[in-house]
DSSP file (Angstrom, degrees, kcal/mol; ACC not computed):
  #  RESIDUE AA STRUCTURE BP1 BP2  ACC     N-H-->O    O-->H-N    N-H-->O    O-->H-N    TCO  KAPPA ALPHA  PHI   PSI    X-CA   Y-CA   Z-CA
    1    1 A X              0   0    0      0, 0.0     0, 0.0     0, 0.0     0, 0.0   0.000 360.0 360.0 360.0 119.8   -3.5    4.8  -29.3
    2    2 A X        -     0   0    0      1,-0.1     6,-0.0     2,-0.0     0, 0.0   0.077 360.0-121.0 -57.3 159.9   -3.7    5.8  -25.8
    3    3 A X        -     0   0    0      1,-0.1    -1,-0.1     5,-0.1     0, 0.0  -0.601  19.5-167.3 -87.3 157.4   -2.2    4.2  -23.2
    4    4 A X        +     0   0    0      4,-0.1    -1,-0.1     5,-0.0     2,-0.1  -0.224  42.1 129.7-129.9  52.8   -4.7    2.7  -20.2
    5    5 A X  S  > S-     0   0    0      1,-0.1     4,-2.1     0, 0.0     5,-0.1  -0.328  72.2-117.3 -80.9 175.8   -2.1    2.0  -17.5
    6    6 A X  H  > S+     0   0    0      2,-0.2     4,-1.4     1,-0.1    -1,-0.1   0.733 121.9  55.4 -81.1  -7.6   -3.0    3.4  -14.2
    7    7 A X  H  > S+     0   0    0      2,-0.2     4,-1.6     3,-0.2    -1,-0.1   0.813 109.5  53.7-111.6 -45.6    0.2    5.7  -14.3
    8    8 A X  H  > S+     0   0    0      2,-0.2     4,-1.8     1,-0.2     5,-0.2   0.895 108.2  49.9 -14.0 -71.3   -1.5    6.9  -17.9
    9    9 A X  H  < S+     0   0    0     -4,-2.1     5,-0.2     2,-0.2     4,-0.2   0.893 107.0  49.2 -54.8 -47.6   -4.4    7.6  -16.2
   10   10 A X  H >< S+     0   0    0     -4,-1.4     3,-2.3     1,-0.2     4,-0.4   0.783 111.2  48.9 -47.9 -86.6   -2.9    9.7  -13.4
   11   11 A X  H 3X S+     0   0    0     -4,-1.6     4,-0.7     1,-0.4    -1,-0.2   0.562 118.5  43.1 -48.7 -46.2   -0.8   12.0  -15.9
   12   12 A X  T 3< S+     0   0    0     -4,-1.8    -1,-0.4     1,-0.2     4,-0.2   0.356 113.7  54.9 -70.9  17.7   -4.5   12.4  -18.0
   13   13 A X  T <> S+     0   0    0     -3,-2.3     4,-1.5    -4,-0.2    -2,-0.2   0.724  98.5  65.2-110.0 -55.1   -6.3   12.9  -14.6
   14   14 A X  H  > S+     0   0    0     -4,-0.4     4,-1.9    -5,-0.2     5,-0.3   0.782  89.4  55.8 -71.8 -34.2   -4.1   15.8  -13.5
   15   15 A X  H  X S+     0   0    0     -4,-0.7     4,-4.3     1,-0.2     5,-0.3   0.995 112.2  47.5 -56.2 -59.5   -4.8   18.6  -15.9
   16   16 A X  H  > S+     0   0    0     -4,-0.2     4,-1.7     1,-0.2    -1,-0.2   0.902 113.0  49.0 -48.0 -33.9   -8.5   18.3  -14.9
   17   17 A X  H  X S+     0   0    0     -4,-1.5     4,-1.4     2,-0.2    -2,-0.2   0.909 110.0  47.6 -64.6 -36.7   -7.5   18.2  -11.2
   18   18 A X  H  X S+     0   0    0     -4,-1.9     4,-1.5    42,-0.3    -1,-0.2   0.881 113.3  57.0 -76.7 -30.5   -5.0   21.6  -11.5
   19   19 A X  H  X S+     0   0    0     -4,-4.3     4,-1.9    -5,-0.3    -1,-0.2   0.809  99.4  55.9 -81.4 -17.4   -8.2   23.1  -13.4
   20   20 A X  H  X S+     0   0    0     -4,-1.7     4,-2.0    -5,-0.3    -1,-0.2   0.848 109.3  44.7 -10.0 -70.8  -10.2   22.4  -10.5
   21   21 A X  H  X S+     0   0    0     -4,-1.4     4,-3.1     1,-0.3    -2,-0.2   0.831 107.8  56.4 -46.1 -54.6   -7.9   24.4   -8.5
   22   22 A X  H  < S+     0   0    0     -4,-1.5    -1,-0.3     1,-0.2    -2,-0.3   0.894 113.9  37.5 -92.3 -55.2   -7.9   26.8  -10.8
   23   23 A X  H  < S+     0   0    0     -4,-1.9    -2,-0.2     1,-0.1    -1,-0.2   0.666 123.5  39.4 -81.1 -13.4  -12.2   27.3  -10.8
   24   24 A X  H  < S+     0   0    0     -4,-2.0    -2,-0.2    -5,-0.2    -3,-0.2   0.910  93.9  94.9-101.1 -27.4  -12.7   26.9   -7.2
   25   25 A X  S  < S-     0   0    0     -4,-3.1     2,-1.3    -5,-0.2     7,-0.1  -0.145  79.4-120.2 -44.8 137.1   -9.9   28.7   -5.8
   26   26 A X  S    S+     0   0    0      5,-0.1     2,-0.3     6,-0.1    -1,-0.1  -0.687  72.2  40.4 -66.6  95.7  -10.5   32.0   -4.9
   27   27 A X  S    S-     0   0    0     -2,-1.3     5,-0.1    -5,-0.2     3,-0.1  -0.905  90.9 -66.9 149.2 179.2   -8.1   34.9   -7.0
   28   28 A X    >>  -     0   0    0     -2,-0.3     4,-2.1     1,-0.1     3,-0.7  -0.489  57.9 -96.4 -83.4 164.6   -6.9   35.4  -10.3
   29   29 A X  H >> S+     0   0    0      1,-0.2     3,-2.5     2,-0.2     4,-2.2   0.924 127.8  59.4 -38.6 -65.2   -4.0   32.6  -12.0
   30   30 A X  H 3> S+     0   0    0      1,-0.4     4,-1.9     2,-0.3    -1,-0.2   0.705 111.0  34.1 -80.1 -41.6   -1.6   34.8  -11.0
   31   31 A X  H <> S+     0   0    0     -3,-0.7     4,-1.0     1,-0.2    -1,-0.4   0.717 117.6  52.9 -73.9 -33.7   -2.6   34.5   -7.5
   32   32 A X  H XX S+     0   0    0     -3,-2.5     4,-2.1    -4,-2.1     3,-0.6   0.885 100.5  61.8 -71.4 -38.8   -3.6   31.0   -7.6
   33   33 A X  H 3X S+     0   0    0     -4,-2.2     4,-4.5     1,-0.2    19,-0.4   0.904 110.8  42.9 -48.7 -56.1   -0.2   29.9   -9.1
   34   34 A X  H 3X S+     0   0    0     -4,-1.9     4,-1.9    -5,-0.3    -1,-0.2   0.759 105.1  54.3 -38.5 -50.7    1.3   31.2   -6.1
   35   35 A X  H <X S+     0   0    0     -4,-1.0     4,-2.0    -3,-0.6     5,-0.3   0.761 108.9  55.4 -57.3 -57.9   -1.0   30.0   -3.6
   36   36 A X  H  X S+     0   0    0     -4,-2.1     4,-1.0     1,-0.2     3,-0.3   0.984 116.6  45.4 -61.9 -51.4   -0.2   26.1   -5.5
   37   37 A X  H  X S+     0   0    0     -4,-4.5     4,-1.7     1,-0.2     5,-0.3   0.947 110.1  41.4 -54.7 -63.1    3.3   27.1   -4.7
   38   38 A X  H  X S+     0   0    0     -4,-1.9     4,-1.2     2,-0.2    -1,-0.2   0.643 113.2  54.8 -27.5 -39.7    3.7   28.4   -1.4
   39   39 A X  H ><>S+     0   0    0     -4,-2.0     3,-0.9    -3,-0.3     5,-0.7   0.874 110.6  50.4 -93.6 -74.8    1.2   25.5    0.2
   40   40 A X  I 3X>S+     0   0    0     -4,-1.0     5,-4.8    -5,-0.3     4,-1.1   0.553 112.7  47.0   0.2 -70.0    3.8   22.6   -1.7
   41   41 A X  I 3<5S+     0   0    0     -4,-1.7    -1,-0.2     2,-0.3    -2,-0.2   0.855 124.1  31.1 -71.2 -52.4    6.7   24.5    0.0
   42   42 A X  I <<5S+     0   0    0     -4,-1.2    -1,-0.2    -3,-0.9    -3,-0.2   0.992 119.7  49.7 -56.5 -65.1    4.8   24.6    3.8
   43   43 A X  I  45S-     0   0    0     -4,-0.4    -2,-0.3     1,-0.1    -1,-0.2   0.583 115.5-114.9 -68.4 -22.9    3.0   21.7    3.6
   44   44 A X  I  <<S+     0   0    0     -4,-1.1    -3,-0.2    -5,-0.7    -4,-0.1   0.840  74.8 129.6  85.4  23.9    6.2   19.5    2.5
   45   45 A X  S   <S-     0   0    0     -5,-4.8    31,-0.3    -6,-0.5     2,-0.2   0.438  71.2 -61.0 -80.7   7.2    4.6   18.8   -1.0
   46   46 A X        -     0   0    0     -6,-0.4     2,-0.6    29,-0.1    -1,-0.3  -0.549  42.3 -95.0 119.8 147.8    7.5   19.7   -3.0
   47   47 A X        -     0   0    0     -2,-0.2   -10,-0.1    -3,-0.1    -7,-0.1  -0.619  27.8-162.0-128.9  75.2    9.6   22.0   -4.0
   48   48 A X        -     0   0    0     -2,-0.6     3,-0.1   -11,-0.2    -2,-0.1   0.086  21.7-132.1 -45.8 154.6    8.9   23.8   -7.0
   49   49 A X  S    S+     0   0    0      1,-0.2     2,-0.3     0, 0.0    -1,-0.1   0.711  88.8   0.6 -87.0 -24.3   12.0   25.6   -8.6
   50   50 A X  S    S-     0   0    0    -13,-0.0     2,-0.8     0, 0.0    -1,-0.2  -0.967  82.2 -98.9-153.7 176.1   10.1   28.4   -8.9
   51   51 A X        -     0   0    0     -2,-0.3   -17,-0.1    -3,-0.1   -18,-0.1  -0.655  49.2-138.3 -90.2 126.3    6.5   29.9   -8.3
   52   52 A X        -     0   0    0     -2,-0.8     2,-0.3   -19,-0.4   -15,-0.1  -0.430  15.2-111.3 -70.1 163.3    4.6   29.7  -11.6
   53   53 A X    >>  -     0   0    0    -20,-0.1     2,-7.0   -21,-0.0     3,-2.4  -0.989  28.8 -96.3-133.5 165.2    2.4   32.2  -13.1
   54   54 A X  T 34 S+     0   0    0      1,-0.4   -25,-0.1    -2,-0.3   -24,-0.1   0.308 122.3  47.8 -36.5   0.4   -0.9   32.6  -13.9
   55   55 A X  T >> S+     0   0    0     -2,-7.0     4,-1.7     2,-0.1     3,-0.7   0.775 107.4  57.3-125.1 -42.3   -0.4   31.4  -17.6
   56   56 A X  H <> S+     0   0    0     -3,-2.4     4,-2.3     2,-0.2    -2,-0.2   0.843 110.9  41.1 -30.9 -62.9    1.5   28.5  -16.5
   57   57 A X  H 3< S+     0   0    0     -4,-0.7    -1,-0.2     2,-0.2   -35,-0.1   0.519 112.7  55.1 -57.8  -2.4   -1.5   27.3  -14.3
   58   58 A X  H X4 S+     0   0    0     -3,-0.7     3,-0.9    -5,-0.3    -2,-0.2   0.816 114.3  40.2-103.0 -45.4   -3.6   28.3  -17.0
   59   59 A X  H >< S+     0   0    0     -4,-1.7     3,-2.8     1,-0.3     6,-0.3   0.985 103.1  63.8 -51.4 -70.1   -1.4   25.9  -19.4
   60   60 A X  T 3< S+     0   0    0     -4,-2.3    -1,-0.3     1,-0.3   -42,-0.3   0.523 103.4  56.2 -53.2   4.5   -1.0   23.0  -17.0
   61   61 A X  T <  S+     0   0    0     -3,-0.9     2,-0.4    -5,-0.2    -1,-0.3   0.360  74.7 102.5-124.7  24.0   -5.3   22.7  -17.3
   62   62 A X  S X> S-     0   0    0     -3,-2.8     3,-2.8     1,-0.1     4,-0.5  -0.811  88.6-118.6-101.6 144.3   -5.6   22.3  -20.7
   63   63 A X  G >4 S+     0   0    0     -2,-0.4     3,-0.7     1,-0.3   -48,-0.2   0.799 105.3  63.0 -63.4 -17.0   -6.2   18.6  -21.2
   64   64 A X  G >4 S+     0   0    0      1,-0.2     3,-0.7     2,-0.1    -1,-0.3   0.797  88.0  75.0 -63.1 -14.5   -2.8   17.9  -23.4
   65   65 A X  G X>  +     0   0    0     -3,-2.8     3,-2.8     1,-0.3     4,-1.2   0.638  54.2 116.0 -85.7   1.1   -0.6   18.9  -20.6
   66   66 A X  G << S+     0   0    0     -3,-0.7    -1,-0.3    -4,-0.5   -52,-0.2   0.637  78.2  50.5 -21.4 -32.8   -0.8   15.9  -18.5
   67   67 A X  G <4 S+     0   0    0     -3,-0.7    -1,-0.2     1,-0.1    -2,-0.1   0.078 108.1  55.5-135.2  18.9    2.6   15.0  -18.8
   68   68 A X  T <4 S+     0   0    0     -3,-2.8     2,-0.9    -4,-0.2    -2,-0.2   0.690  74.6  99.2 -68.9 -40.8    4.0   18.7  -17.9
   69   69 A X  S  < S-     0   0    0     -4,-1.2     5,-0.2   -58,-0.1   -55,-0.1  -0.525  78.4-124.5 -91.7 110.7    2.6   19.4  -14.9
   70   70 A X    >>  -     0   0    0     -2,-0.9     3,-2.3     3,-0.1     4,-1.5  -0.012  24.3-109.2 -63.8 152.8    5.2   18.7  -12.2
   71   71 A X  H >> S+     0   0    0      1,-0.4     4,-3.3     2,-0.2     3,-1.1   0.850 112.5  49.6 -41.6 -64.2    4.3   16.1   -9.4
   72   72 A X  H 3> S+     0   0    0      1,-0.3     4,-2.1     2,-0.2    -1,-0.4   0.650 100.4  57.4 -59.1 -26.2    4.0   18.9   -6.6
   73   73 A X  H <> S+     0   0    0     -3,-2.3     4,-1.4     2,-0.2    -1,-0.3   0.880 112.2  42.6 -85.5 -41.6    1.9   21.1   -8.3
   74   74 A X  H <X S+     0   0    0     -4,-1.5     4,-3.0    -3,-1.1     5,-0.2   0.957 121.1  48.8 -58.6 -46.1   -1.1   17.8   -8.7
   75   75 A X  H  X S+     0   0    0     -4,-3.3     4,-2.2     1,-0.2    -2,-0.2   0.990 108.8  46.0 -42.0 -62.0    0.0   17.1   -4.8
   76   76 A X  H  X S+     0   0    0     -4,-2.1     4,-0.6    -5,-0.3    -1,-0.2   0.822 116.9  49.5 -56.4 -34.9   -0.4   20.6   -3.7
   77   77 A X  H  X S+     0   0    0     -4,-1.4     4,-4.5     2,-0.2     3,-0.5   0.978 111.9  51.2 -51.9 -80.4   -4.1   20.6   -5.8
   78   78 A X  H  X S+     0   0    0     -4,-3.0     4,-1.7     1,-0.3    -2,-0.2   0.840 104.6  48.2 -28.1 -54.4   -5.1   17.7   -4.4
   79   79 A X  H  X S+     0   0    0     -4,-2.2     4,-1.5    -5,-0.2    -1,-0.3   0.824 112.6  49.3 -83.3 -18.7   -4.5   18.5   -1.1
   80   80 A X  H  X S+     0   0    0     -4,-0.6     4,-0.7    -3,-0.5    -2,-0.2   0.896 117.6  43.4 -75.7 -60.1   -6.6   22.2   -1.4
   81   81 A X  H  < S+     0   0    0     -4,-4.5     3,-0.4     1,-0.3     7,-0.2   0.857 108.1  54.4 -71.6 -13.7   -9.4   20.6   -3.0
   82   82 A X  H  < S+     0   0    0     -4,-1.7    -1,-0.3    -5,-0.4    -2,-0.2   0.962 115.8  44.8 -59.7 -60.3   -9.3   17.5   -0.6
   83   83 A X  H  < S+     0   0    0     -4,-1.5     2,-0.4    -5,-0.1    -2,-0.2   0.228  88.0 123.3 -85.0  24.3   -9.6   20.5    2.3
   84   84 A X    ><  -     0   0    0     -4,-0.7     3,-1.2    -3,-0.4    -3,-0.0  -0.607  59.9-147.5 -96.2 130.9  -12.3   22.5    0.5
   85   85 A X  T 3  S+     0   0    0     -2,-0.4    -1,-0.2     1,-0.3     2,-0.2   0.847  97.6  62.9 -66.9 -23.9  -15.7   23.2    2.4
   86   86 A X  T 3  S-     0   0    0      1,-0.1    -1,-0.3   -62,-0.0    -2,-0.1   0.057 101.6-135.8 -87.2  54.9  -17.5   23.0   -1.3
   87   87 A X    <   -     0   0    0     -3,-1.2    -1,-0.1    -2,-0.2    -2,-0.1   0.376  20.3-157.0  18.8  59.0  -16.6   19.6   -1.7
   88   88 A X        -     0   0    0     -7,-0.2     2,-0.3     1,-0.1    -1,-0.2   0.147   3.9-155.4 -57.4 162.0  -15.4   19.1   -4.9
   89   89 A X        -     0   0    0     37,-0.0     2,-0.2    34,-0.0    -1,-0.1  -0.962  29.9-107.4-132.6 132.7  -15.3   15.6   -6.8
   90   90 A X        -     0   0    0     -2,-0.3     6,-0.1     1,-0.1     3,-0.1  -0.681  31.2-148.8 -74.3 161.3  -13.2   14.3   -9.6
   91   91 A X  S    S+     0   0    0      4,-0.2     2,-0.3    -2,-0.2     5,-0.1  -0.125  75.1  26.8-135.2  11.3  -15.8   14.3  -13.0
   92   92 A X  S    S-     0   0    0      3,-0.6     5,-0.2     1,-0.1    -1,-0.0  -0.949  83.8-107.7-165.4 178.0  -14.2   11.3  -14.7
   93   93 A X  S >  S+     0   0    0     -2,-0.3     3,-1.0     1,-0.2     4,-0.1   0.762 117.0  55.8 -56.2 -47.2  -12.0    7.8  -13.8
   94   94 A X  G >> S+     0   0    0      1,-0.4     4,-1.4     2,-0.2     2,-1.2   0.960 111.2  44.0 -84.8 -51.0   -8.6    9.2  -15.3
   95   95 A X  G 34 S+     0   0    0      2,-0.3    -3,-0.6     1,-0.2    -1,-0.4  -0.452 115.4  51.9 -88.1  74.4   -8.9   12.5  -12.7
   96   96 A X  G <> S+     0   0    0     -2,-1.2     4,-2.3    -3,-1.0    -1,-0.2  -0.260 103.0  53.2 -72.9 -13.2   -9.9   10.0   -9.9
   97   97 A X  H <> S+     0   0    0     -3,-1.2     4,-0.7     2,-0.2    -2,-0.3   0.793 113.3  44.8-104.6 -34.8   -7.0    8.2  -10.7
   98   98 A X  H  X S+     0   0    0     -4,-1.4     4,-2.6   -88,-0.3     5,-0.2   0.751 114.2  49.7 -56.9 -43.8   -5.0   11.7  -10.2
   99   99 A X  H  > S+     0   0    0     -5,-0.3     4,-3.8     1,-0.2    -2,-0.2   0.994 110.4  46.1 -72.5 -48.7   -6.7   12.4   -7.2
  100  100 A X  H  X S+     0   0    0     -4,-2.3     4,-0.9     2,-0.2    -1,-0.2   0.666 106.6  60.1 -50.2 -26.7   -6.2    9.0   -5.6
  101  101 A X  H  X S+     0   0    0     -4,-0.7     4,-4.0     2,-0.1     5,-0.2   0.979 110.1  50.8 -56.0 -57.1   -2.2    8.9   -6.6
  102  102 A X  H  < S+     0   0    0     -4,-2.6     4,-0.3     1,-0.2     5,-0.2   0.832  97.7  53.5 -33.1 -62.8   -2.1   11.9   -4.6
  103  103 A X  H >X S+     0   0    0     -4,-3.8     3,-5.1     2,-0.2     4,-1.5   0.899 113.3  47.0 -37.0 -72.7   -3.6   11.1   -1.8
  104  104 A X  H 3< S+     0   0    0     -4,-0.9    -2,-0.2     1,-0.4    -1,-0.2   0.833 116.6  47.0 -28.6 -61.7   -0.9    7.9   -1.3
  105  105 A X  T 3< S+     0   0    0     -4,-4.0    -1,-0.4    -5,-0.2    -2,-0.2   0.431 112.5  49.7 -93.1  26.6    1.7    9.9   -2.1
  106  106 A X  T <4 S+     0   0    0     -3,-5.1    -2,-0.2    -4,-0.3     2,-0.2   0.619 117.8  25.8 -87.0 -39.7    0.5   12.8    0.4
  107  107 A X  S  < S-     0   0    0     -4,-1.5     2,-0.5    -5,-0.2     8,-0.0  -0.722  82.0-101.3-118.3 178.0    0.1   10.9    3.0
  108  108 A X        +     0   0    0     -2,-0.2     2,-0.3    -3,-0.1    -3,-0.1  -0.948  33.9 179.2-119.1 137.1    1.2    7.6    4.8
  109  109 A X        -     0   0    0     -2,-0.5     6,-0.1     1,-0.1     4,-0.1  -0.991  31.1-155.9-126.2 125.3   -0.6    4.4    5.0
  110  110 A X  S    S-     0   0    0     -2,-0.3     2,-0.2     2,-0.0     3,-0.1   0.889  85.1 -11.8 -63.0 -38.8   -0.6    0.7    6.3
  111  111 A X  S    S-     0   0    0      1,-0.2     2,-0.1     0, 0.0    24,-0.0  -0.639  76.6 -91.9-140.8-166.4   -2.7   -0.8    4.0
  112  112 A X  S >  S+     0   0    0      1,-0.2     3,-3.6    -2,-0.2     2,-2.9   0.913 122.0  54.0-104.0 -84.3   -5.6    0.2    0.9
  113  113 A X  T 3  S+     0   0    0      1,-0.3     4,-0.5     2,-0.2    -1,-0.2   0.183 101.4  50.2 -78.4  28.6   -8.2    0.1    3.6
  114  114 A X  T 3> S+     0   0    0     -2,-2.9     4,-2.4     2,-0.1    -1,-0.3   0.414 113.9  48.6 -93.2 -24.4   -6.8    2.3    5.8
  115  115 A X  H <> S+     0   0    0     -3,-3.6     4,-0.6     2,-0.2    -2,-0.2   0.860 112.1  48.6 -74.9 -35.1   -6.4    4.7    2.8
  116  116 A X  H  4 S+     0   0    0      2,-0.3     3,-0.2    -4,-0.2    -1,-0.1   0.811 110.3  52.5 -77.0 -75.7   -9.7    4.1    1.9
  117  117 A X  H  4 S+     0   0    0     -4,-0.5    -2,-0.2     1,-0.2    -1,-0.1   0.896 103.0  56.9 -17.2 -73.6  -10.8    4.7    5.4
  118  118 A X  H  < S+     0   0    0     -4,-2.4    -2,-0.3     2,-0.1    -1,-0.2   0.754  77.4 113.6 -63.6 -38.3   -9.1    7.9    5.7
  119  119 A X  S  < S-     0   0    0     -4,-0.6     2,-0.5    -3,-0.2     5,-0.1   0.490  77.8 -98.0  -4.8 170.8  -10.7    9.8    2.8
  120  120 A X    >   -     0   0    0      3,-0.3     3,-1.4     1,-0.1    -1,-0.1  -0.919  45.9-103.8-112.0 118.6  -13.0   12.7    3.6
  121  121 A X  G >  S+     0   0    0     -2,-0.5     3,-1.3     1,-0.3     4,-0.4   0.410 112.5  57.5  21.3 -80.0  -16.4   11.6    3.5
  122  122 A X  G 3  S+     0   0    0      1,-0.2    -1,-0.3     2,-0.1     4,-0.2   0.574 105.0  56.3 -62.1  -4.3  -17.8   12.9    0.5
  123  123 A X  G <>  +     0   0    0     -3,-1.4     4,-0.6     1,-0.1    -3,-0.3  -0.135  68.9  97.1-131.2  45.8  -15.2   11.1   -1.5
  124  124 A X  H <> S+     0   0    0     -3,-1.3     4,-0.6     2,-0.2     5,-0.2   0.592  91.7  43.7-116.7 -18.1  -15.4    7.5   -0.6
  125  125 A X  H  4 S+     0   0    0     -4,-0.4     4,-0.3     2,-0.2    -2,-0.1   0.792 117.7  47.7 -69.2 -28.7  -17.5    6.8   -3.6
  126  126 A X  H  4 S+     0   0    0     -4,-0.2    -2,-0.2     1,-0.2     4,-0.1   0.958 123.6  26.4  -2.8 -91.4  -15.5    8.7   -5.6
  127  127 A X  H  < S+     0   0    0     -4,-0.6    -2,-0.2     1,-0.2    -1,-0.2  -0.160  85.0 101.3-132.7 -11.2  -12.4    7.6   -4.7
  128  128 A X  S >X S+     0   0    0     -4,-0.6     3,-3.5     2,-0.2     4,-0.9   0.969  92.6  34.8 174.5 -97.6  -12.8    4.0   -3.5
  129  129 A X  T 34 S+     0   0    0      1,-0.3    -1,-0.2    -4,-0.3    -2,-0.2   0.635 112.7  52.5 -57.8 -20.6  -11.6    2.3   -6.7
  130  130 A X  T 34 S+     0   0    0      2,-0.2     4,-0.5     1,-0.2    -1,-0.3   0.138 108.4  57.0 -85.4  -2.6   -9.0    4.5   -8.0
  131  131 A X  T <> S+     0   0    0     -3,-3.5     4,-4.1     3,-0.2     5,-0.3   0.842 107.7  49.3-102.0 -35.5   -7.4    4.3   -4.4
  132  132 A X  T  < S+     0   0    0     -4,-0.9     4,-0.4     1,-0.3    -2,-0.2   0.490 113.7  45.5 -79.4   1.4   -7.3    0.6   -4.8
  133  133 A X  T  > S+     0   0    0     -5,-0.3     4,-1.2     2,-0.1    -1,-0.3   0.699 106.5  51.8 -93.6 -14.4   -5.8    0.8   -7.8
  134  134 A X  H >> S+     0   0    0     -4,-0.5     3,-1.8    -3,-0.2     4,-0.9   0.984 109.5  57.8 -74.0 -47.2   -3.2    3.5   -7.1
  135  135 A X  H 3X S+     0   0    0     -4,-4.1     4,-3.9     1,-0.2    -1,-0.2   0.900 108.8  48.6 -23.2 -49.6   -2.3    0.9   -4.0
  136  136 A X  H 34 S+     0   0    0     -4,-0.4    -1,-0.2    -5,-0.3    -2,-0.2   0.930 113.5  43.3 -49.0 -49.7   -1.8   -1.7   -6.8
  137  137 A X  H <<>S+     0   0    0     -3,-1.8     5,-0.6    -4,-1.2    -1,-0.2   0.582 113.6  48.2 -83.7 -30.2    0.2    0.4   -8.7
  138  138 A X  H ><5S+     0   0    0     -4,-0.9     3,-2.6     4,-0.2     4,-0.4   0.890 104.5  59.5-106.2 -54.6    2.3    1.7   -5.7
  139  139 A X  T 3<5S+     0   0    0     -4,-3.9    -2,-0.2     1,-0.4    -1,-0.2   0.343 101.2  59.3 -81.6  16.0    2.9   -2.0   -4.4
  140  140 A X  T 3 5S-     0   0    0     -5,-0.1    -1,-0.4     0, 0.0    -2,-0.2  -0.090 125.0-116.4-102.1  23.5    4.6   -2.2   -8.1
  141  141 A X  T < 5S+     0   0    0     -3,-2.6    -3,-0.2     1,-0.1    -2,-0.2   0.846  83.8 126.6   6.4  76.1    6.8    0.6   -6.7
  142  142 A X      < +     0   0    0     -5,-0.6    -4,-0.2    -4,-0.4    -1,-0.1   0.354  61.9  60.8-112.4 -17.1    5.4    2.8   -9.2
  143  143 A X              0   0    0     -5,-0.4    -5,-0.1     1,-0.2    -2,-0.1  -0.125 360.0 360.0-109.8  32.5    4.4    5.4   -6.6
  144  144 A X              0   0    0     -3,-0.1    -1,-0.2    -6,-0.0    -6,-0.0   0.646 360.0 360.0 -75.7 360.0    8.2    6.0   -5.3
């Protein structure tokens, strides 16, 4: 039986979010893998151990792998597809619930409506319950 915590959710949320990545991004895996790496490493997302490759990213978006795909590589996703002029959307509850961990743990926040607030436009319907639940979740210091 699957589990339906929010922490659940994320880790089945993230494959669809890295495949995201993986169809809007411009370049082949190999190039994208890279890309996911490098921005972690700039941006302060993480520090991957190594740069993946194209077969790796290709792996991490098949829907078993939820609970593979290391933290920075969903951050580093997140945060591309957050800054993308086609405005992407998560397409089900469990990757809203990935996308909304992220955010929290990409950025810093006072409160859930300031988090809420801060969204980018197009993803405050989206994103609006899955932020108040990652909040929930996070003020169970679950989001350390």
């Amino acid at each position: 039986m699957p589990q339906s915590g929010f922490y659940a959710k994320v880790r089945r949320g993230m494959p669809a979010l890295i495949a995201q990545w993986r169809k809007l991004g411009s370049g082949d895996p190999d190039r994208l893998a890279l890309i996911l790496a490098e921005t972690a490493r700039v941006a302060k997302l993480g520090q991957p151990d190594e740069t993946p490759d194209g077969d790796t990213l290709v792996a991490w978006s098949r829907p078993e792998a939820g609970d593979i795909i290391p933290l920075w590589a969903a951050r580093t996703a997140a945060f591309l597809l957050m800054q993308m002029p086609a405005r992407p959307a998560p397409h089900s509850d469990d990757e809203a619930c990935a996308w909304a961990y992220c955010w929290l743990l990409n950025r810093s926040f006072d409160d859930v409506e300031a988090a809420r607030a801060a969204l980018p436009a197009h993803l405050h319907d989206k994103l609006t319950h899955a932020v108040g639940a990652a909040w929930a979740d996070r003020q169970g210091l679950r989001l350390v």
